[in-house]
mmCIF file of the N, C-alpha and C atoms, coordinates in Angstrom:
data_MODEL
# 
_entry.id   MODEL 
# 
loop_
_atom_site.group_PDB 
_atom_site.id 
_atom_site.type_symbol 
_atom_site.label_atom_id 
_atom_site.label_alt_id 
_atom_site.label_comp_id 
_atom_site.label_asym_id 
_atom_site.label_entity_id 
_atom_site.label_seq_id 
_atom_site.pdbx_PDB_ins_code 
_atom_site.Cartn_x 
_atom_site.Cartn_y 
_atom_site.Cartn_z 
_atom_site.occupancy 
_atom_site.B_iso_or_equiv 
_atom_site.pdbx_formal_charge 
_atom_site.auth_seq_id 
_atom_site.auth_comp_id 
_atom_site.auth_asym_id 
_atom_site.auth_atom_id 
_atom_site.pdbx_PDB_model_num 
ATOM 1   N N  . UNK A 1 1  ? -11.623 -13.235 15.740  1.00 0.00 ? 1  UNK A N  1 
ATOM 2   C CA . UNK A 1 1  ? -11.744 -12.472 14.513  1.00 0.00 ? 1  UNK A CA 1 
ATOM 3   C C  . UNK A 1 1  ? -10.984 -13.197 13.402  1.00 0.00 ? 1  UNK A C  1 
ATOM 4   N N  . UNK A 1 2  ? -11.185 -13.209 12.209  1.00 0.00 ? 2  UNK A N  1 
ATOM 5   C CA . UNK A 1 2  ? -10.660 -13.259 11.068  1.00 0.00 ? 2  UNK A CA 1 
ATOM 6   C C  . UNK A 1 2  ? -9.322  -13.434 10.776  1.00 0.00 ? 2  UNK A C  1 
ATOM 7   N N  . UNK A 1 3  ? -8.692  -13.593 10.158  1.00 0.00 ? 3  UNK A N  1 
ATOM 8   C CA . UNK A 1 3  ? -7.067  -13.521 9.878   1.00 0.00 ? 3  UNK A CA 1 
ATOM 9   C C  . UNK A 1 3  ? -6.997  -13.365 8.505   1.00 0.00 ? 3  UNK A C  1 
ATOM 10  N N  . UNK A 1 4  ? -6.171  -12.088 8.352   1.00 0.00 ? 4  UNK A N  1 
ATOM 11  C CA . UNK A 1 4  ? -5.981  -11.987 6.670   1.00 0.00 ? 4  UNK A CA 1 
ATOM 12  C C  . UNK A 1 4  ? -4.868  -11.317 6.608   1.00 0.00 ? 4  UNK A C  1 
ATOM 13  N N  . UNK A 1 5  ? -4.272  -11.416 5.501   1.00 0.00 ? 5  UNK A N  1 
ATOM 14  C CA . UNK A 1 5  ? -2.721  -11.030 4.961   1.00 0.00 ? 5  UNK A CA 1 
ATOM 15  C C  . UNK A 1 5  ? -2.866  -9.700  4.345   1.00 0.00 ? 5  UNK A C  1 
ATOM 16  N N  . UNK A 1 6  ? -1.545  -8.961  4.801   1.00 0.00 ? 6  UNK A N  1 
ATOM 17  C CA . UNK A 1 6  ? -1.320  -7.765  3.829   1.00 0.00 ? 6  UNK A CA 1 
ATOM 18  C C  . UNK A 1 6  ? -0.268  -8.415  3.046   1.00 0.00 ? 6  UNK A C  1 
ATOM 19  N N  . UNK A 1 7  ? -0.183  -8.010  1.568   1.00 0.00 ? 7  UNK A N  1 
ATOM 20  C CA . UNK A 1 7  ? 0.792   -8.484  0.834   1.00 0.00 ? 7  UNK A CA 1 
ATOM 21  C C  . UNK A 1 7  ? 1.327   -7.201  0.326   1.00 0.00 ? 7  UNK A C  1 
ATOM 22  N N  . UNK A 1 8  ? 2.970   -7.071  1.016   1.00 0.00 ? 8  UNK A N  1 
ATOM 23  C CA . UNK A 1 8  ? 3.050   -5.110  0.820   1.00 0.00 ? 8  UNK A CA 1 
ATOM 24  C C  . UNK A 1 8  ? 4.567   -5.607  -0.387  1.00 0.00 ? 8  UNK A C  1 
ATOM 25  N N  . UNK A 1 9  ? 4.415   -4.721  -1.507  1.00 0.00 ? 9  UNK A N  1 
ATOM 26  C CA . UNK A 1 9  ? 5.104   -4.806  -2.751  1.00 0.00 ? 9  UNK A CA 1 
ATOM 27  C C  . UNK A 1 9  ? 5.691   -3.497  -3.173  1.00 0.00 ? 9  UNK A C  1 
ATOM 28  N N  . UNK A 1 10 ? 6.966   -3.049  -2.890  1.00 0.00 ? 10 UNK A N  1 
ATOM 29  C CA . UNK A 1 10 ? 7.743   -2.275  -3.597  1.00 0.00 ? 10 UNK A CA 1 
ATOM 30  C C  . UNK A 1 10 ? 8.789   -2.630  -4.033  1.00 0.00 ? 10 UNK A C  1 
ATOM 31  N N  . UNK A 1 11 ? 10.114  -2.546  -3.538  1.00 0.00 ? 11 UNK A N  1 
ATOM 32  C CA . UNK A 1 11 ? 10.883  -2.922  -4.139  1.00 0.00 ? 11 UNK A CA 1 
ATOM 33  C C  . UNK A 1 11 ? 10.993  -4.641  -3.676  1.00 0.00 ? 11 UNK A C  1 
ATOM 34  N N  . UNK A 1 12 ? 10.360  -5.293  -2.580  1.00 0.00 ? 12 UNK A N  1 
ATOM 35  C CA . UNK A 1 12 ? 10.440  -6.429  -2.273  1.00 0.00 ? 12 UNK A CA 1 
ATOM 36  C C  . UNK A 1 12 ? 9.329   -6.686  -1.850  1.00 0.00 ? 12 UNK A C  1 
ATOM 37  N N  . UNK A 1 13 ? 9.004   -8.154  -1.462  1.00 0.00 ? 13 UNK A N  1 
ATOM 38  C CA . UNK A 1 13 ? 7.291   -8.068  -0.589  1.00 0.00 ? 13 UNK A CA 1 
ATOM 39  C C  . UNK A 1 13 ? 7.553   -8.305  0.593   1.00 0.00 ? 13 UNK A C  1 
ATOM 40  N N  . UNK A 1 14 ? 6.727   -7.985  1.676   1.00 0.00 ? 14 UNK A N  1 
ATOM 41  C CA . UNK A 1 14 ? 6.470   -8.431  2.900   1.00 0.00 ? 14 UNK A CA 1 
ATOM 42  C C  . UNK A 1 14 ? 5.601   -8.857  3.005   1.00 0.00 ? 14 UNK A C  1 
ATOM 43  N N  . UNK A 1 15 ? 5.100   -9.132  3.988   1.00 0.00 ? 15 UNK A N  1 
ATOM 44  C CA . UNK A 1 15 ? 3.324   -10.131 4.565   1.00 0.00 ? 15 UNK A CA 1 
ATOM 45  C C  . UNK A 1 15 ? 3.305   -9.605  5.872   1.00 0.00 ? 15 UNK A C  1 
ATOM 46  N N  . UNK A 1 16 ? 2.159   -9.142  6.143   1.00 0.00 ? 16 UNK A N  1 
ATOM 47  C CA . UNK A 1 16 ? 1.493   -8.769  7.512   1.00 0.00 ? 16 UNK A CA 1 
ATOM 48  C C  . UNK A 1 16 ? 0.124   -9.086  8.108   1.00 0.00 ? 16 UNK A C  1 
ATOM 49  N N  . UNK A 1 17 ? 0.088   -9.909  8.714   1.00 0.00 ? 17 UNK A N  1 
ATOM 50  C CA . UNK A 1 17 ? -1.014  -10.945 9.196   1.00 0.00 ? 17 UNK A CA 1 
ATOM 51  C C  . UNK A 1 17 ? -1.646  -9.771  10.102  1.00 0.00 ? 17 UNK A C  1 
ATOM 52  N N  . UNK A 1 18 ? -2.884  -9.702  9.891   1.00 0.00 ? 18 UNK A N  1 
ATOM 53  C CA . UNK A 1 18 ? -4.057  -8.589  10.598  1.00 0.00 ? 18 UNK A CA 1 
ATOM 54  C C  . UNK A 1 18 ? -4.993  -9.264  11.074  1.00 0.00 ? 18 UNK A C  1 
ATOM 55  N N  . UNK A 1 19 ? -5.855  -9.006  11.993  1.00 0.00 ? 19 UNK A N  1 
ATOM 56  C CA . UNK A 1 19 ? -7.115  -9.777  11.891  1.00 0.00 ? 19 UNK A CA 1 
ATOM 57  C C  . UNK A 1 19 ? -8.187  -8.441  12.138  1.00 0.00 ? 19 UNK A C  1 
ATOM 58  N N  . UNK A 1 20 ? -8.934  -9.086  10.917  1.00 0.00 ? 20 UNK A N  1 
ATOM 59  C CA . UNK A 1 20 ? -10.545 -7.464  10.631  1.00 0.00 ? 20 UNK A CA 1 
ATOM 60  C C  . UNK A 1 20 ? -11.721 -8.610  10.700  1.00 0.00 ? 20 UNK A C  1 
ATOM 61  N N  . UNK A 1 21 ? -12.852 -7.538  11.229  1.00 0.00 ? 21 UNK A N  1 
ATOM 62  C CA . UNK A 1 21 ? -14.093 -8.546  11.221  1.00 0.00 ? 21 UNK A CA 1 
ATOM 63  C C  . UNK A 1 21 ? -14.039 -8.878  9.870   1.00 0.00 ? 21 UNK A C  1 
ATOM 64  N N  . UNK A 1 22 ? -14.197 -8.083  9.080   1.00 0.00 ? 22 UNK A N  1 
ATOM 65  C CA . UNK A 1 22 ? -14.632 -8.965  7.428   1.00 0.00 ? 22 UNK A CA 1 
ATOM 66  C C  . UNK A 1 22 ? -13.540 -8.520  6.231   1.00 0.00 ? 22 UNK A C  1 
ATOM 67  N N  . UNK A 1 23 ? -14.004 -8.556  5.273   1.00 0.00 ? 23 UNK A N  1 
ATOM 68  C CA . UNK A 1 23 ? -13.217 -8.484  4.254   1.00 0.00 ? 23 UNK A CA 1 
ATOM 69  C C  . UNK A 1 23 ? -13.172 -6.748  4.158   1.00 0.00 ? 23 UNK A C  1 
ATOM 70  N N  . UNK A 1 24 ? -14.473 -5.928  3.840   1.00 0.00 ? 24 UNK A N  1 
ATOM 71  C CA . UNK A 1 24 ? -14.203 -4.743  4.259   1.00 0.00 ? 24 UNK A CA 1 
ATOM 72  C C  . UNK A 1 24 ? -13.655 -3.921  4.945   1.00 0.00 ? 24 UNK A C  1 
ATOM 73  N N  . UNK A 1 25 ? -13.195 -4.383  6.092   1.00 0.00 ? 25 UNK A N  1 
ATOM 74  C CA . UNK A 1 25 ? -12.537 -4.094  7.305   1.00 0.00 ? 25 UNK A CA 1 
ATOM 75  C C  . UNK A 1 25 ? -10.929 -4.775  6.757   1.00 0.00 ? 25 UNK A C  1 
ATOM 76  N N  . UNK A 1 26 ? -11.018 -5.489  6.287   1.00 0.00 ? 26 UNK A N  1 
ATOM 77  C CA . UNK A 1 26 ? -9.025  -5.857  6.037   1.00 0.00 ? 26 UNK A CA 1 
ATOM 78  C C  . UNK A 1 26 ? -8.880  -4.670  4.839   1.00 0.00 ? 26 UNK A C  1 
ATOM 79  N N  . UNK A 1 27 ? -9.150  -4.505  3.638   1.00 0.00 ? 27 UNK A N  1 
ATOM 80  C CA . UNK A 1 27 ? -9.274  -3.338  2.956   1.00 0.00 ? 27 UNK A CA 1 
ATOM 81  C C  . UNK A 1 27 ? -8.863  -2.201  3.621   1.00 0.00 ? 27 UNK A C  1 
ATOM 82  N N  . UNK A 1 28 ? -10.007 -2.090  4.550   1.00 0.00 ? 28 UNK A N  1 
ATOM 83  C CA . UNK A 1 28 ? -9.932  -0.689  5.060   1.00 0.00 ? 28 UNK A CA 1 
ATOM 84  C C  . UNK A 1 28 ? -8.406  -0.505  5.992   1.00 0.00 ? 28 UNK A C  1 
ATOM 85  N N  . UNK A 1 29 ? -7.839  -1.547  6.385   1.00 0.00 ? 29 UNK A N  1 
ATOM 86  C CA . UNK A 1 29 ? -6.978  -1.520  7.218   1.00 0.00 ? 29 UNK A CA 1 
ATOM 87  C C  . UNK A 1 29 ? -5.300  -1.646  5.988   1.00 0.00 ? 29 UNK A C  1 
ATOM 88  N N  . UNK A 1 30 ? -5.802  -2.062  4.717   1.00 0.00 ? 30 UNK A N  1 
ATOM 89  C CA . UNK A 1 30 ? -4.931  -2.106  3.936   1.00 0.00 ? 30 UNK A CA 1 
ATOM 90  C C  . UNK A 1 30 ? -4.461  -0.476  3.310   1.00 0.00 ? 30 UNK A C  1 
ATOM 91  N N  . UNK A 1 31 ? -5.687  0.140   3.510   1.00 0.00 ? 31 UNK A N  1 
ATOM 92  C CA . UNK A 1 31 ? -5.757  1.386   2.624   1.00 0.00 ? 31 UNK A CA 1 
ATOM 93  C C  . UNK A 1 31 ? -4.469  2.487   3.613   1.00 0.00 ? 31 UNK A C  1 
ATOM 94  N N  . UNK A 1 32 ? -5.426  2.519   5.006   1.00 0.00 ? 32 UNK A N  1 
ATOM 95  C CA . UNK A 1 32 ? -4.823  3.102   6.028   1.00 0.00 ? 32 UNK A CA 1 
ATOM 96  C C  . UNK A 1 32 ? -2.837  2.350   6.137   1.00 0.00 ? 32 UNK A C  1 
ATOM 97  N N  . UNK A 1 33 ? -2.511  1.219   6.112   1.00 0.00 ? 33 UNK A N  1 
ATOM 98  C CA . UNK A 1 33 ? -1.339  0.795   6.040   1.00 0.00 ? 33 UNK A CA 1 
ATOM 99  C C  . UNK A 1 33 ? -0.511  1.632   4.921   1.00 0.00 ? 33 UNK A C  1 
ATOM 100 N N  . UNK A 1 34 ? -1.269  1.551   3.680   1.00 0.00 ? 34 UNK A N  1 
ATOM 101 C CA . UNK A 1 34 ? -0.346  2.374   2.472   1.00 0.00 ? 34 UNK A CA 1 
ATOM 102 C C  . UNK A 1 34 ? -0.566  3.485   2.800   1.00 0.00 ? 34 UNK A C  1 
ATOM 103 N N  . UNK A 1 35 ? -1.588  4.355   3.036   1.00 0.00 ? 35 UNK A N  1 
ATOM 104 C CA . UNK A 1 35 ? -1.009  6.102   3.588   1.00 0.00 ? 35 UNK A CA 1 
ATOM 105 C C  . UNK A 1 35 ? -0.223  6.389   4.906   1.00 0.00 ? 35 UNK A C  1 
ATOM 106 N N  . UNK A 1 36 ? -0.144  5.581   5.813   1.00 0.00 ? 36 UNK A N  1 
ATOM 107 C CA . UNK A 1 36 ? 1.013   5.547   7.032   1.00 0.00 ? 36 UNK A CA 1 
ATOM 108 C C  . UNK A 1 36 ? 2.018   5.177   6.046   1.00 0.00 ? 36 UNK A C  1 
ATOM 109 N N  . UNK A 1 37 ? 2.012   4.408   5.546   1.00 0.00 ? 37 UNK A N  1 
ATOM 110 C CA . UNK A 1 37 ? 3.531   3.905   4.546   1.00 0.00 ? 37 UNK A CA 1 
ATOM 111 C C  . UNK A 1 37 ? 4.162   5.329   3.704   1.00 0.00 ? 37 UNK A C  1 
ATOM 112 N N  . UNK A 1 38 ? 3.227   6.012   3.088   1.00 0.00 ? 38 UNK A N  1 
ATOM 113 C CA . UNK A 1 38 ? 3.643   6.819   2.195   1.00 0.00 ? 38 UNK A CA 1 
ATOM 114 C C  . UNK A 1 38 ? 3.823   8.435   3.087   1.00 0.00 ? 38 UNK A C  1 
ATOM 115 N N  . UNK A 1 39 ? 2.888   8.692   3.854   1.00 0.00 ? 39 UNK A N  1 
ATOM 116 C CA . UNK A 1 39 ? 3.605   9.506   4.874   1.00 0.00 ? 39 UNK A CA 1 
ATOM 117 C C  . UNK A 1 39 ? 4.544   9.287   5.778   1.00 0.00 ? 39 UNK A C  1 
ATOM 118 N N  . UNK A 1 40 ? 5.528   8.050   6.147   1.00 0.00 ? 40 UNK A N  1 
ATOM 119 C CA . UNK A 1 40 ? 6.326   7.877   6.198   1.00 0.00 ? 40 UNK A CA 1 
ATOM 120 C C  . UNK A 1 40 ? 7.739   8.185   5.700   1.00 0.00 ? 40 UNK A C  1 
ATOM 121 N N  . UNK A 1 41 ? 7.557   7.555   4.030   1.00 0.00 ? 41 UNK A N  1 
ATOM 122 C CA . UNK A 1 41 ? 8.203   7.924   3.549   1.00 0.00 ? 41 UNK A CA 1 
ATOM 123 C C  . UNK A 1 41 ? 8.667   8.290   2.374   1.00 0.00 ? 41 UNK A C  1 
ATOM 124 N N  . UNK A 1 42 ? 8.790   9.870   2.626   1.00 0.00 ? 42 UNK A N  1 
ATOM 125 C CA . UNK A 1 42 ? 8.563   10.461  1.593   1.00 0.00 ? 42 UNK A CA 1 
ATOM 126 C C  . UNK A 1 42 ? 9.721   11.280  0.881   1.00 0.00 ? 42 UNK A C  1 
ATOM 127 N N  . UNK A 1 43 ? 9.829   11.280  -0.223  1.00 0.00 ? 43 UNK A N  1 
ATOM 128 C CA . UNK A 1 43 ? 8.686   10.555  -1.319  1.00 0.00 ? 43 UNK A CA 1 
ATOM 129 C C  . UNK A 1 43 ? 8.904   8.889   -1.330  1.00 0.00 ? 43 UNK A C  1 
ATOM 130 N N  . UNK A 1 44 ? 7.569   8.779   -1.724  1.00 0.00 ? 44 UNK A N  1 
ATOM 131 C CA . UNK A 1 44 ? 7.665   7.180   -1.725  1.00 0.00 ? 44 UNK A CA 1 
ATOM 132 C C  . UNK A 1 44 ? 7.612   6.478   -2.973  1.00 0.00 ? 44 UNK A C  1 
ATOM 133 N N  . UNK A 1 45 ? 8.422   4.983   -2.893  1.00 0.00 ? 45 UNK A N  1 
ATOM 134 C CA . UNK A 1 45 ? 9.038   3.940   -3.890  1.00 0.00 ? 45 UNK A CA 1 
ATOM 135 C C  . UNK A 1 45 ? 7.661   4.733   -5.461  1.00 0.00 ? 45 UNK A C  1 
ATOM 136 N N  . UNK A 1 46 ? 8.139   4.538   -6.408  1.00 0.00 ? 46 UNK A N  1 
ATOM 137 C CA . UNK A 1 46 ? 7.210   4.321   -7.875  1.00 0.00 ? 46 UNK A CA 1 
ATOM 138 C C  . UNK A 1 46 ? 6.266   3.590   -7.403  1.00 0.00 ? 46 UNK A C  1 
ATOM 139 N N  . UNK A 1 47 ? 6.188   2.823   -7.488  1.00 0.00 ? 47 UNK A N  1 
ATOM 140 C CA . UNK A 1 47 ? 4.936   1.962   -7.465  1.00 0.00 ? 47 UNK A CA 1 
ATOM 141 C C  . UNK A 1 47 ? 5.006   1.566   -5.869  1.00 0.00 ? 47 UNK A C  1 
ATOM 142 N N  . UNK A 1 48 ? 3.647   1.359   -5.478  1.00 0.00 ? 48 UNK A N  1 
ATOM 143 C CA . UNK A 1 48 ? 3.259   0.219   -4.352  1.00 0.00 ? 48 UNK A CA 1 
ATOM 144 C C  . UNK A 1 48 ? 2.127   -0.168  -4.349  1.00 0.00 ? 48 UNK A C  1 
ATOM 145 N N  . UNK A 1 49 ? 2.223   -1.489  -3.733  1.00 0.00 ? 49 UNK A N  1 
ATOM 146 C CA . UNK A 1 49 ? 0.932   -2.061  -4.094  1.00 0.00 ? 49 UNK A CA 1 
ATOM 147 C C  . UNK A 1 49 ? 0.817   -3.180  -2.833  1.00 0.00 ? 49 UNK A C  1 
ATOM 148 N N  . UNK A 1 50 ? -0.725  -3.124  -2.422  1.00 0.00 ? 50 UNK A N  1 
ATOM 149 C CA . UNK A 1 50 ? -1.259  -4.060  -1.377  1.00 0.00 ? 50 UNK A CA 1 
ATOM 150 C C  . UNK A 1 50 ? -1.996  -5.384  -1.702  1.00 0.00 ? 50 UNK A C  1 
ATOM 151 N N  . UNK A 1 51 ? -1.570  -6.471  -1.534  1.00 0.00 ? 51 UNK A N  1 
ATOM 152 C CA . UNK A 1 51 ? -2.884  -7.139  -1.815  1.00 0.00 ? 51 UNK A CA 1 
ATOM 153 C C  . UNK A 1 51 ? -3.300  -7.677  -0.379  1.00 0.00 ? 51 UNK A C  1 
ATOM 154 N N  . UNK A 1 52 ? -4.246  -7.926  -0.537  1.00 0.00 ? 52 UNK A N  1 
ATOM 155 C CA . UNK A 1 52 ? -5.851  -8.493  0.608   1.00 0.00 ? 52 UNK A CA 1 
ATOM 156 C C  . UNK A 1 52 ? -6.199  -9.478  0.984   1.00 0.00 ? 52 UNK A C  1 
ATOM 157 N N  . UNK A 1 53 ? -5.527  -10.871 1.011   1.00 0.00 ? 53 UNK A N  1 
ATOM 158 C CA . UNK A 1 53 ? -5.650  -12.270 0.940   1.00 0.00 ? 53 UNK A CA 1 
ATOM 159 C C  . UNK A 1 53 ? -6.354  -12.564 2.423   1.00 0.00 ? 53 UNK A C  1 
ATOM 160 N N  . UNK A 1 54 ? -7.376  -13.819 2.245   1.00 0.00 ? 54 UNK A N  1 
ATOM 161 C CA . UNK A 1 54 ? -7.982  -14.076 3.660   1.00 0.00 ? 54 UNK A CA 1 
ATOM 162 C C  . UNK A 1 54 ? -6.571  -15.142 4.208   1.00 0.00 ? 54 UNK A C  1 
ATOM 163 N N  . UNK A 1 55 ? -7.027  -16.022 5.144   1.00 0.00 ? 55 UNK A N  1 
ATOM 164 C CA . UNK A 1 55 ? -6.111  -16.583 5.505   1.00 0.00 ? 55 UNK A CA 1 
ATOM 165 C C  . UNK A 1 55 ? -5.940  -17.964 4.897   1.00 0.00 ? 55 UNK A C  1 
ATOM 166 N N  . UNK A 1 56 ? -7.044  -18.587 3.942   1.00 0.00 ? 56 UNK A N  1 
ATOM 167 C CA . UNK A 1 56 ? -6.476  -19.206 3.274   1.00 0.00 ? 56 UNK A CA 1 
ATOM 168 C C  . UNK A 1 56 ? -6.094  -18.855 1.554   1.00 0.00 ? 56 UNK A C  1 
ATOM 169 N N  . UNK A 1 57 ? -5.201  -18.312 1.634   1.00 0.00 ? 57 UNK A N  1 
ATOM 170 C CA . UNK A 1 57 ? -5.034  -17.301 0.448   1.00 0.00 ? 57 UNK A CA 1 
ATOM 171 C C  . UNK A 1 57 ? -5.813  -16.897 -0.233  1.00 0.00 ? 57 UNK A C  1 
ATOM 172 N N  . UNK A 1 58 ? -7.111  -16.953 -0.037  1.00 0.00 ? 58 UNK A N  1 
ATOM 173 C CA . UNK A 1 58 ? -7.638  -16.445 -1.470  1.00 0.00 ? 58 UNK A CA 1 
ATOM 174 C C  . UNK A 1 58 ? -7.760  -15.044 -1.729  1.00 0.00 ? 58 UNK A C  1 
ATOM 175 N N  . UNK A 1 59 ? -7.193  -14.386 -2.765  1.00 0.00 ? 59 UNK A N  1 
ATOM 176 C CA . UNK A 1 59 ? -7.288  -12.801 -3.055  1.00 0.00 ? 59 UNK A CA 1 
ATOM 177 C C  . UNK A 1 59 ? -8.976  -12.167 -2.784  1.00 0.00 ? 59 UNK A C  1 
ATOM 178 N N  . UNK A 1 60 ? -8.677  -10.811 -1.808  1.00 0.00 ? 60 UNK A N  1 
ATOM 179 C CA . UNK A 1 60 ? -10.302 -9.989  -1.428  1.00 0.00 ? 60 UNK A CA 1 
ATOM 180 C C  . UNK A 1 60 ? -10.012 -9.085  -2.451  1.00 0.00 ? 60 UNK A C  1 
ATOM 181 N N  . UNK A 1 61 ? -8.953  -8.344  -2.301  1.00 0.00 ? 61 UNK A N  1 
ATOM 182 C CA . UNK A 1 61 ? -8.738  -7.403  -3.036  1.00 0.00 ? 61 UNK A CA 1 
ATOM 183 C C  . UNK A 1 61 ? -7.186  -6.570  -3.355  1.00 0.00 ? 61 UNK A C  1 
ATOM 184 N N  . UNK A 1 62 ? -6.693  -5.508  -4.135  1.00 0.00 ? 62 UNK A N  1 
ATOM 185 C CA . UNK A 1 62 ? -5.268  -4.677  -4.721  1.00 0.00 ? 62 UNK A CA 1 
ATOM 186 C C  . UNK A 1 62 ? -5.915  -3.438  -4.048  1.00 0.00 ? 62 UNK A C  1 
ATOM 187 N N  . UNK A 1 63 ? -4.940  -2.669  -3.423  1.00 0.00 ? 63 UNK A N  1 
ATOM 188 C CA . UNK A 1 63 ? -4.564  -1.494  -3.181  1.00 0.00 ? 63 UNK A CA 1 
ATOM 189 C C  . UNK A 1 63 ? -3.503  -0.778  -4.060  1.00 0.00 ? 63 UNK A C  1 
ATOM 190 N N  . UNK A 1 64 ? -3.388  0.063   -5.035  1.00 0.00 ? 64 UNK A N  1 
ATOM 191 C CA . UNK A 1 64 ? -1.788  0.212   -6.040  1.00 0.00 ? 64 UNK A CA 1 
ATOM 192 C C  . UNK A 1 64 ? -1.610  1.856   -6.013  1.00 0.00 ? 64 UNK A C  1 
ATOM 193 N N  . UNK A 1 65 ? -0.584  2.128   -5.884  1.00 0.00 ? 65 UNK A N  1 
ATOM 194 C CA . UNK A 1 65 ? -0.519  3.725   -5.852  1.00 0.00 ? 65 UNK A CA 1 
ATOM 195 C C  . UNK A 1 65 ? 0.734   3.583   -6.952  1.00 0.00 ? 65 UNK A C  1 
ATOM 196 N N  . UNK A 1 66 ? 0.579   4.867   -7.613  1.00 0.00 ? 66 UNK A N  1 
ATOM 197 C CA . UNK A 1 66 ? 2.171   5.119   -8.635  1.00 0.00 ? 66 UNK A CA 1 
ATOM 198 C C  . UNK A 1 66 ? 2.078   6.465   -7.970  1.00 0.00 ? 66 UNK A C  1 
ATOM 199 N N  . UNK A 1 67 ? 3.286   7.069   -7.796  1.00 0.00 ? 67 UNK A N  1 
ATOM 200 C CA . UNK A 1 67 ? 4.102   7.779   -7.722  1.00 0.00 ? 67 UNK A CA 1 
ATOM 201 C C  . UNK A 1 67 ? 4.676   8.699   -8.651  1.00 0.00 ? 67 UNK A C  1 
ATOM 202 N N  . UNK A 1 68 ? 4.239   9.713   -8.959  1.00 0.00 ? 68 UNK A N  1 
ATOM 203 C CA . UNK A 1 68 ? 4.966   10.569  -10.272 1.00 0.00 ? 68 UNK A CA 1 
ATOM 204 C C  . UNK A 1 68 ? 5.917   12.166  -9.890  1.00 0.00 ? 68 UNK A C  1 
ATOM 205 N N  . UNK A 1 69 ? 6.555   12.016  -10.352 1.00 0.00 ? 69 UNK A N  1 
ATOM 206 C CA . UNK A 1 69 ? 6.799   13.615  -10.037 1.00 0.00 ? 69 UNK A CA 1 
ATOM 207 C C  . UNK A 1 69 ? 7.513   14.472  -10.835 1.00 0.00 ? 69 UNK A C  1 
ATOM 208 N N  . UNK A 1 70 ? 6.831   15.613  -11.391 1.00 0.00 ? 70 UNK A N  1 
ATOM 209 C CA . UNK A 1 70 ? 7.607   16.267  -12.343 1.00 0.00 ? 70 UNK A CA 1 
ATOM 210 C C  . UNK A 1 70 ? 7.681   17.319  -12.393 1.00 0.00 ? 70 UNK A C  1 
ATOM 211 N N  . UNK A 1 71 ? 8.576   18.195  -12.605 1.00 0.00 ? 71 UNK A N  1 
ATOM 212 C CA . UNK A 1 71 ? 8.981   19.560  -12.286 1.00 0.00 ? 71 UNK A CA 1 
ATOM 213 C C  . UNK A 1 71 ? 9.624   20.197  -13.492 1.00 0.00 ? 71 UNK A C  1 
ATOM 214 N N  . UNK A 1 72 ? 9.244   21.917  -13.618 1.00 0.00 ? 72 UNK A N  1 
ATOM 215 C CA . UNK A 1 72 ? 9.441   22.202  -15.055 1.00 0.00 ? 72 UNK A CA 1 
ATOM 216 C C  . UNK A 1 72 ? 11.173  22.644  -14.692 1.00 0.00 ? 72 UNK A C  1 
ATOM 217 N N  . UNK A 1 73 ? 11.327  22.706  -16.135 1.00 0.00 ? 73 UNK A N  1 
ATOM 218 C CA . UNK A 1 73 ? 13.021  23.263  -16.089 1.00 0.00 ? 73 UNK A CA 1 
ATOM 219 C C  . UNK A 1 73 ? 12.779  24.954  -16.287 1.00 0.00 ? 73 UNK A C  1 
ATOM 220 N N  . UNK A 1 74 ? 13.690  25.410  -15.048 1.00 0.00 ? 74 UNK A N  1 
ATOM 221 C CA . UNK A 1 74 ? 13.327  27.110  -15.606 1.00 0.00 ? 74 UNK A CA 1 
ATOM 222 C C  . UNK A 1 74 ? 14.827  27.798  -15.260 1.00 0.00 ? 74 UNK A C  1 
ATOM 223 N N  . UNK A 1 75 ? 14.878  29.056  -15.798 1.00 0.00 ? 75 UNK A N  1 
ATOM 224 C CA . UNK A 1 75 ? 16.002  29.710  -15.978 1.00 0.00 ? 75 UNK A CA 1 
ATOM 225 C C  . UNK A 1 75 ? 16.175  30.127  -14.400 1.00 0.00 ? 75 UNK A C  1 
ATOM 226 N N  . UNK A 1 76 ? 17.728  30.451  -13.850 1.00 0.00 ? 76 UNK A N  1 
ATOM 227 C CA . UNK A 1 76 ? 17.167  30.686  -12.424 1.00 0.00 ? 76 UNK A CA 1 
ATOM 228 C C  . UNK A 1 76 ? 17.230  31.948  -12.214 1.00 0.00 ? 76 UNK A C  1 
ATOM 229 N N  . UNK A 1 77 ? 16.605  32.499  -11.010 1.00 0.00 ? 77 UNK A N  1 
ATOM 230 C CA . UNK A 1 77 ? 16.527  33.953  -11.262 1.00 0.00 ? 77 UNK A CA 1 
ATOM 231 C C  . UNK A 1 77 ? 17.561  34.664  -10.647 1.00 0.00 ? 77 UNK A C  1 
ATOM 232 N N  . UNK A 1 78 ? 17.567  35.402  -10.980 1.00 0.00 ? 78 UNK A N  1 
ATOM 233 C CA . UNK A 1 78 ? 18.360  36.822  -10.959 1.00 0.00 ? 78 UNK A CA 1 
ATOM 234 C C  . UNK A 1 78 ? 17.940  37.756  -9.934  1.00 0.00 ? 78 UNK A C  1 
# 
């Protein structure tokens, strides 16, 4: 099979060598990596982001999630 890179980016990068029949299949295995990542741990980093590289680098594709969270200010109750 194939050999292609995860390129995982939050506060630092890592690399995780996969092998998928095709380029669709590394994607798909990129997508599934960032929601195990983020149900992991939660809440998770601002930004993250995947990239998709075959094995001789060339970019397939970005996976990018942001992270927001906001909560109103309220009086507390009584």
């Amino acid at each position: 099979m194939p050999l292609y890179l995860l390129k995982i980016s939050n506060d630092r990068e890592t690399e995780i060598e996969i092998e998928a029949s095709d380029e669709a299949e590394a994607m798909s295995v990129g997508y599934n990596a960032m929601a195990l990542f983020v149900c992991r741990n939660f809440p998770p980093p601002e930004s993250i982001s995947i990239r998709v590289v075959d094995a001789n680098r060339t970019p397939v594709g970005r996976l990018k999630m942001t992270f927001e969270m906001e909560t109103a200010v309220r009086a507390s109750l009584q």
